[in-house]
C-alpha positions in Angstrom: 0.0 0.0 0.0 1.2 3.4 -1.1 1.9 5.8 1.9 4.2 8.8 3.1 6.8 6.3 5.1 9.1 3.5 3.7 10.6 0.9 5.6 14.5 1.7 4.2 14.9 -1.8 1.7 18.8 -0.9 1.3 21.0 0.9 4.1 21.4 4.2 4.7 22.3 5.9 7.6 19.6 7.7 10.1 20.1 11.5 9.0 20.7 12.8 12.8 23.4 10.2 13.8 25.3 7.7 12.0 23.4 5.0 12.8 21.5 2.5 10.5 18.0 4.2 9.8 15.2 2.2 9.9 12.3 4.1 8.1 12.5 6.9 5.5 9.5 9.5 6.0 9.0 10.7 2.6 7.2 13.8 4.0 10.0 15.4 6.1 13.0 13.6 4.2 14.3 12.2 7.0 16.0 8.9 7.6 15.7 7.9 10.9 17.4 5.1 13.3 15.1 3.3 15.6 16.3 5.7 18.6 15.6 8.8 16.6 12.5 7.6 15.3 11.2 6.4 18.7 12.1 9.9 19.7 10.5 11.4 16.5 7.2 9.9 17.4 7.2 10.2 21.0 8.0 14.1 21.1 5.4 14.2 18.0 2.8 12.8 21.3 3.5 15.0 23.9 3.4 18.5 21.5 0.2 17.4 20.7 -1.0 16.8 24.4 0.9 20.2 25.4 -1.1 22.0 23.2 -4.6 20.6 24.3 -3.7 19.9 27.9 -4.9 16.3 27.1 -3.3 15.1 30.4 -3.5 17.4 33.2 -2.9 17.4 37.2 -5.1 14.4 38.4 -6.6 12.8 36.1 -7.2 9.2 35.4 -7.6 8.3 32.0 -9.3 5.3 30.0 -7.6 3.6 27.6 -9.8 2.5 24.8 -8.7 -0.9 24.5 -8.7 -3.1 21.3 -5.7 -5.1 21.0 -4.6 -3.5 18.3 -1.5 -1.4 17.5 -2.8 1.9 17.7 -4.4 1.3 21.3 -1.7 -1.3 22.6 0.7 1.4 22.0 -0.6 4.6 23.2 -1.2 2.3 26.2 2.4 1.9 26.1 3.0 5.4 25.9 0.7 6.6 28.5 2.4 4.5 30.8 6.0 5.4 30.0 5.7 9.1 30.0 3.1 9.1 33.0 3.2 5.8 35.0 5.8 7.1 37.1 3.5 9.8 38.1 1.4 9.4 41.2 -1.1 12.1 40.4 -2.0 10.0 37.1 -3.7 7.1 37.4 -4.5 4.8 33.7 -6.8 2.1 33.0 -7.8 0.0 30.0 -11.5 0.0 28.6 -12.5 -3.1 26.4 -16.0 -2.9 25.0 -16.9 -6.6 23.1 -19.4 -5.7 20.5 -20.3 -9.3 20.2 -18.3 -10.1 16.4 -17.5 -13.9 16.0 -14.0 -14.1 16.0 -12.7 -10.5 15.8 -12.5 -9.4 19.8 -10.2 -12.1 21.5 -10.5 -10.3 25.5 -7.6 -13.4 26.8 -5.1 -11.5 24.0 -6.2 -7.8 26.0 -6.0 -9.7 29.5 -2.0 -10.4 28.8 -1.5 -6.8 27.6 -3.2 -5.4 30.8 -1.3 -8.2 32.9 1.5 -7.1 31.1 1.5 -3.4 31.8 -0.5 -3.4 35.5 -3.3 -1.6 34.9 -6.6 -1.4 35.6 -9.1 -3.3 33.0 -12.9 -2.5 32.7 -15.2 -4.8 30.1 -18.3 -4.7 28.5 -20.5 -6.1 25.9 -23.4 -5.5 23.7 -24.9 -8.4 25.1 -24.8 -7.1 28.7 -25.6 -3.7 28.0 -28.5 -4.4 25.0 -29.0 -7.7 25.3 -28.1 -8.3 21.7 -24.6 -8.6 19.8 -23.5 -6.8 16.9 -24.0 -10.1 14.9 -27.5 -10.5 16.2 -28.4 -6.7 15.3 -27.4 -7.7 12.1 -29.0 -11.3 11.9 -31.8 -8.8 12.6 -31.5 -6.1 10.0 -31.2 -8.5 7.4 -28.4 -7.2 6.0 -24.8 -5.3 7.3 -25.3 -2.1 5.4 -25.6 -0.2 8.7 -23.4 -1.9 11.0 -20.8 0.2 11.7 -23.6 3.2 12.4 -25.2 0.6 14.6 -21.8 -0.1 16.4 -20.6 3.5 16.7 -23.5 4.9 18.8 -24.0 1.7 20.7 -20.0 1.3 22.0 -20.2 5.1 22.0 -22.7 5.2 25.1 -21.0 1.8 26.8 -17.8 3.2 26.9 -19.1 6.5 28.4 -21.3 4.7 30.8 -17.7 2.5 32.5 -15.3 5.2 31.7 -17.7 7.1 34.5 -18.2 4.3 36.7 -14.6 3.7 36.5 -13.9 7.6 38.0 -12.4 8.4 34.3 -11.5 11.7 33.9 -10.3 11.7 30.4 -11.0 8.7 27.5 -7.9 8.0 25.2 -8.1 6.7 22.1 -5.8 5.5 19.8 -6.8 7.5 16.6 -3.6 8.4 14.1 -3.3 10.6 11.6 -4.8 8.6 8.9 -7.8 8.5 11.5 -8.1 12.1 11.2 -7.7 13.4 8.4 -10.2 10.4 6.8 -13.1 11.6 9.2 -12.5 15.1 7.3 -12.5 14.0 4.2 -15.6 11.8 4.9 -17.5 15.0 6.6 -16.7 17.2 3.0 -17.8 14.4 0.9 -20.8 14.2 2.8 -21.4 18.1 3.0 -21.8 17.6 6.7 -21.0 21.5 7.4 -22.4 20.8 10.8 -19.7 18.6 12.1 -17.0 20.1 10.2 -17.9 23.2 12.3 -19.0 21.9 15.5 -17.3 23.2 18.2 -15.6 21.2 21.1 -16.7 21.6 24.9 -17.3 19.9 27.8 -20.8 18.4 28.2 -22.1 17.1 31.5 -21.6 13.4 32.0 -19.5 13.0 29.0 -16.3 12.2 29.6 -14.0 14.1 27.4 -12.1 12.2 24.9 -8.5 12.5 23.7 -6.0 11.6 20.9 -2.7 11.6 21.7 -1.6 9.9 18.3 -3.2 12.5 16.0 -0.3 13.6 14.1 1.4 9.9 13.8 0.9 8.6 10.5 -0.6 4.6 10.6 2.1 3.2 9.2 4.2 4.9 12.2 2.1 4.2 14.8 2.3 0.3 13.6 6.5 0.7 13.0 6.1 1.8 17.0 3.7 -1.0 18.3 6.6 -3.0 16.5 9.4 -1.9 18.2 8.0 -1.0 21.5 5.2 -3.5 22.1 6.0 -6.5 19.7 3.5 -8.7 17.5 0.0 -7.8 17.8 -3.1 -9.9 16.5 -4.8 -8.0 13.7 -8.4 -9.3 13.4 -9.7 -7.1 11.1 -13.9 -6.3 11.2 -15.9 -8.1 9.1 -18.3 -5.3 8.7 -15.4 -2.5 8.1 -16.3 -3.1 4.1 -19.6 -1.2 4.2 -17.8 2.0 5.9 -16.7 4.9 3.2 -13.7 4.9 5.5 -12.5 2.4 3.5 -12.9 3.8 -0.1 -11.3 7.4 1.6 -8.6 6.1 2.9 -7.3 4.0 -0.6 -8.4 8.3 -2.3 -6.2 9.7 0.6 -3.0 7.1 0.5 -3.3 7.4 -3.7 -2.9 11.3 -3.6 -0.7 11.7 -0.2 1.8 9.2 -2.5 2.3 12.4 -4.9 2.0 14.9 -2.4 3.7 13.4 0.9 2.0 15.8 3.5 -1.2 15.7 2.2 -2.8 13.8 5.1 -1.1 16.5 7.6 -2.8 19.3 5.6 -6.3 18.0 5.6 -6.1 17.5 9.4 -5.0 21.0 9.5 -8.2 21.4 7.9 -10.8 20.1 9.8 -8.9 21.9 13.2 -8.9 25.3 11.3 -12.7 24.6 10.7 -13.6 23.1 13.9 -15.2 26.1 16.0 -16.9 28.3 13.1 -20.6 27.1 13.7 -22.8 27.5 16.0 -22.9 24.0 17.4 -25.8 22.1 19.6 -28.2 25.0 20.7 -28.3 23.8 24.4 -26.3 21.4 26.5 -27.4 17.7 26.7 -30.0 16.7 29.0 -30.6 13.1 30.7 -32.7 11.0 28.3 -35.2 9.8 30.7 -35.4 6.0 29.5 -31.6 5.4 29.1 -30.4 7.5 31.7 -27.2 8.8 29.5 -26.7 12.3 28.5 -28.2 13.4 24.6 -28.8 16.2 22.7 -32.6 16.3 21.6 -33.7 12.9 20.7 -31.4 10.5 22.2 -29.4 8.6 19.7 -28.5 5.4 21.1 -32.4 4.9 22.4 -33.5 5.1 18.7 -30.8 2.8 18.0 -32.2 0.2 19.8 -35.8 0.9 19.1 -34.9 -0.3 15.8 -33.0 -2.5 16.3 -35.8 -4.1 18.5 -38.3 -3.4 15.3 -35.9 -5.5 12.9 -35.7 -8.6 15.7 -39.5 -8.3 15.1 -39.6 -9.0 12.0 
């Protein structure tokens, strides 16, 4: 797959030391060693939780937890740069959505055993009382899944991030996260969320993401390194989502223009802010319980959801 990092094929020698680089980032034009790259990545990190204050003075944060590389290694970062600190406290959050044979929790209990912390689970089919597979079963068809999953794990993980005394949620979204979710909102025309303000709502705990300006391929060179081999179960569903057909758009044209993906990010923060946003703060939807704006999402969710097990 095309992208804006090669691993180096013949050697060459990092362009900070004289050491043997490891990984040539085609947007900066940099080789780097695997100590200069670790460093390249991990000073890359805390910039961008400087200039949010993503971590601050006692706070205990949630670790979205999937087993994958981008959450098994912000994990490990979290846990380098603040583990030592007795003011932060970090725990993992696993939410099984109830997909044969894509979450594996034993391969997240030896990464939590691993690195001491904390671990909170949940499931569809202890929260709803139905998996993702049996919303499906129901719908008749996968077309919707991943709209279906979104707002369902969105309100689970809120729900034991709270119980859990969370302060902050951290997820392990990287750069090709970001700048896709752009691109997706201007191919949509969604205005709304391409201008939507950020602040703090009442009962939502505020999420963050620390690996917004690491490239995938990066973040996965890191979770190499630093972490070691990783399961990749990929979703079976992930083929309805237009995330897909933006990211092969975004790797195709960041190929001839190596800071593309940096630039549309740049975007979406430089938009983020100019509307209006929700008219009033969220109010407690009186049958769930959560916080929503208006019509509560997630209820609706389920009301059809409940409609298609009907039928």
């Amino acid at each position: 797959m095309r992208d804006d990092i090669s691993l180096i094929d013949t050697p060459m020698n990092c362009s900070k030391c004289r050491r043997e680089a490891i990984i040539y980032q085609r947007y900066s034009g940099m080789h780097l060693c695997r100590e200069h790259f670790t460093e390249s990545v991990e000073s890359r990190v805390k910039r961008e939780i400087r200039k949010h204050r993503w971590v601050e003075h006692g706070d205990t944060i949630g670790v979205a937890l999937s087993g994958g590389k981008d959450s098994t290694s912000l994990l490990h970062f979290l846990i380098k740069t603040f583990g030592h600190r007795p003011d932060i406290t970090i725990h993992a959050i696993t939410i099984d959505e109830g997909i044969a044979g894509y979450r594996d929790l034993s391969e997240m209990k030896a990464i939590v055993e691993r690195y001491g912390v904390p671990w909170h689970t949940a499931s569809f089919a202890e929260e709803y009382g139905i998996t993702l597979d049996g919303i499906v079963e129901g719908q008749g068809d996968d077309r919707r899944s991943c709209s279906f999953c979104g707002v369902l794990r969105r309100r689970v993980m809120n729900r034991i991030a709270r119980e859990a005394g969370c302060t902050k949620i951290a997820f392990g979204f990287n750069l090709d996260d970001e700048a896709q979710s752009v691109m997706m909102n201007v191919l949509r025309g969604d205005t709304e969320r391409l201008t939507m303000p950020q602040r703090e709502n009442p009962g939502m705990i505020p999420r963050i993401r620390p690996f917004a300006a690491i490239p995938e391929r990066e973040v996965a060179l890191y979770a190499h390194l630093h972490v070691g081999p990783l399961a990749d179960h990929g979703c079976p569903y992930a083929h309805n989502a237009l995330r897909g057909d933006v990211r092969r758009l975004l790797n195709e044209y960041n190929w001839l223009h190596p800071a593309t993906k940096y630039a549309v990010r740049g975007l979406g923060e430089d938009l983020q802010g100019l509307g209006a946003g929700p008219a009033a703060p969220p109010e407690i939807c009186p049958r769930c319980g959560e916080p929503a704006f208006g019509n509560c999402r997630t209820c609706a969710v389920l009301d059809e959801v409940r409609r298609g097990e009907g039928r």
